[in-house]
N, C-alpha and C positions, 0 to 999 in steps of 0.2 A: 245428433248429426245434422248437418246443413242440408237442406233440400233446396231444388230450383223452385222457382214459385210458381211457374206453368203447374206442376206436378201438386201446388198448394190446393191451388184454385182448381182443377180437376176434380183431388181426392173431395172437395167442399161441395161439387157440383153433387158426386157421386153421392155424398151421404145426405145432401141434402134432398134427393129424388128418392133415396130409401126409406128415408126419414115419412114422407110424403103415402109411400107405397104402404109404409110399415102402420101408419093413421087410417090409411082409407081400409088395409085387406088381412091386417095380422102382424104379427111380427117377422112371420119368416118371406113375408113379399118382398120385404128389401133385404136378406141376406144378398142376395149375386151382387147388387152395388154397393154396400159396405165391404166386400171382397175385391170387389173390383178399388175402390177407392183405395184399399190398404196395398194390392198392389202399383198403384199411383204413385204413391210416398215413395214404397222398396222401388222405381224404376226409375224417379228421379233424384234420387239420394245423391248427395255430392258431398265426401267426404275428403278431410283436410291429406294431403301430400306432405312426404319430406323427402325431395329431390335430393339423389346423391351430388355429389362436387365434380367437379371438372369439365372439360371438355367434350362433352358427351351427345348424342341423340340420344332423344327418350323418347319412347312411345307417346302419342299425344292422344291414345285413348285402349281403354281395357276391352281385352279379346282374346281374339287369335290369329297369329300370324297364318295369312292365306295367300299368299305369295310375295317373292323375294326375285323381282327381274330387274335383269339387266338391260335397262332401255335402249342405250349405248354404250361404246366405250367411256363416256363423260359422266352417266346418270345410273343412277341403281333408285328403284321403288321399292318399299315394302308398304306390302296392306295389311291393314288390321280387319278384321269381320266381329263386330260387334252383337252379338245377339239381344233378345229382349233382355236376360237376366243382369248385362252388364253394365257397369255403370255410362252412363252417356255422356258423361262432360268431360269435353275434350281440352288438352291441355297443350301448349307450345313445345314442340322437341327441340327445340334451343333457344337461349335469351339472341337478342338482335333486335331489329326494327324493321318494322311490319314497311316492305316500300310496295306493294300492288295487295291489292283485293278486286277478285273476279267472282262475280256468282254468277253462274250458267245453268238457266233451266233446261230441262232433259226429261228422258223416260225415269223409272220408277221400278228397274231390273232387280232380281235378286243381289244386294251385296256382296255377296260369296263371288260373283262370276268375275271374272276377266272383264267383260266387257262393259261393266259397271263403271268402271275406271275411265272411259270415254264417253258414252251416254248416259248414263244417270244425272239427274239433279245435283250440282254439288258448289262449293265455293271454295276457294282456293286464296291461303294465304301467302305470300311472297316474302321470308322471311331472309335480312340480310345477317349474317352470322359474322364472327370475327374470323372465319375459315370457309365463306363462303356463301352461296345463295342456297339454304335449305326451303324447300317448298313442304306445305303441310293441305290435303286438301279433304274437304269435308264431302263427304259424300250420303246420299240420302238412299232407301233401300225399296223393296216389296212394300214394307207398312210404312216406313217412313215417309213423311210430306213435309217437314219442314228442318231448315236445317235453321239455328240459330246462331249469331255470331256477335259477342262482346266488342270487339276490338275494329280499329279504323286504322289506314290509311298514316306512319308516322310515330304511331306505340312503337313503346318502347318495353319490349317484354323479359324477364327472367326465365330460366329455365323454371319449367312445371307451371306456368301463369295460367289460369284457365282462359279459353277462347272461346266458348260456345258449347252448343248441343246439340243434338240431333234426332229427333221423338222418334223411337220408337224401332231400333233395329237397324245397322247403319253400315259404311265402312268407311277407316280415314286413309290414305295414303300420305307417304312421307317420299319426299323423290330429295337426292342429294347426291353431290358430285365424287369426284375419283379422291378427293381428302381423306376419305372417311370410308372406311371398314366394317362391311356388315355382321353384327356381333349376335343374331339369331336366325333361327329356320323356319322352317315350311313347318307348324304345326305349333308353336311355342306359347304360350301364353302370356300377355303381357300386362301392365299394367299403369296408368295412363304416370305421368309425372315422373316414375318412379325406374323403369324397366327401361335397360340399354341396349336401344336397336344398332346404333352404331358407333365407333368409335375412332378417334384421328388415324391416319395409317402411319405415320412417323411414331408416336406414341406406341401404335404393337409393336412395330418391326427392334424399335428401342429393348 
């Protein structure tokens, strides 16, 4: 399985301070950081996608859906809440081209809250779709400090493209307009590339 390489050099750091621990005081002084380093690997693991077909939103990262509003009549959110156990690499909920990126520093709220969504840490991609402006924004958590972001300004992306990461505990929001049909709930679990948050509204009513 693919790993990020932040999650390389980490697990490298950890077993190299064990390693260290385990010369000068025993072998069992560095158990806790070859434990820790091993969950290093399991937290940044980035495993390969097969995006279904069509016209779709997809989750652009693995969770749980923690709220489904309607901003306006024009805009529907849904949030994902990422916990530590799930994978972090976040992926594009529809192919289009990237035309804004904003990163706005912020507080460092729980991601489960509401209010995360306006003040936390986050960066926000601007994605034009063949059915519209789908926005995807990364959001950083309680532990989280850094959000990382593959892509510029002009990409040209696929459905399921990875875009980035978010260390350590996170949330993404997906905001998009009245085209499109919210196709999960308030508690669902989803899964980054692969899981359909929403779908065309011509296409159900069909």
């Amino acid at each position: 399985m693919r790993i990020v390489r932040d999650g390389i050099y980490y697990a490298c750091g950890l077993i190299l301070v064990g390693l260290v621990l385990s010369y000068l005081w025993g072998p069992w002084a560095g158990v806790l950081f070859y434990v820790l380093a091993a969950f290093c690997v399991y937290f940044f693991r980035d495993p390969d996608r097969v995006s279904p077909e069509g016209e779709l939103i997809l989750a652009p990262a693995d969770g749980k859906v923690v709220s489904v509003l309607s901003l306006s009549p024009s805009e529907t959110r849904i949030s994902i809440f990422l916990n530590i156990f799930n994978v972090h690499v976040n992926r594009t909920p529809v192919p289009g081209e990237i035309t804004a990126l904003d990163y706005q520093k912020g507080k460092f709220l729980v991601a489960s809250h509401e209010q995360a969504s306006l003040e936390n840490e986050q960066n926000t991609l601007v994605l034009e779709s063949v059915r519209g402006r789908v926005i995807c924004r990364q959001i950083a958590g309680l532990i989280a400090r850094r959000i990382v972001c593959y892509r510029k300004v002009g990409d040209r992306l696929r459905t399921g493209d990875r875009i980035g990461y978010i260390k350590f505990g996170s949330r993404v929001d997906v905001i998009f307009g009245p085209e499109w049909r919210t196709a999960v709930k308030v508690g669902d679990r989803v899964s980054a590339g692969v899981s359909v948050l929403a779908e065309p509204v011509d296409q159900v009513e069909a």
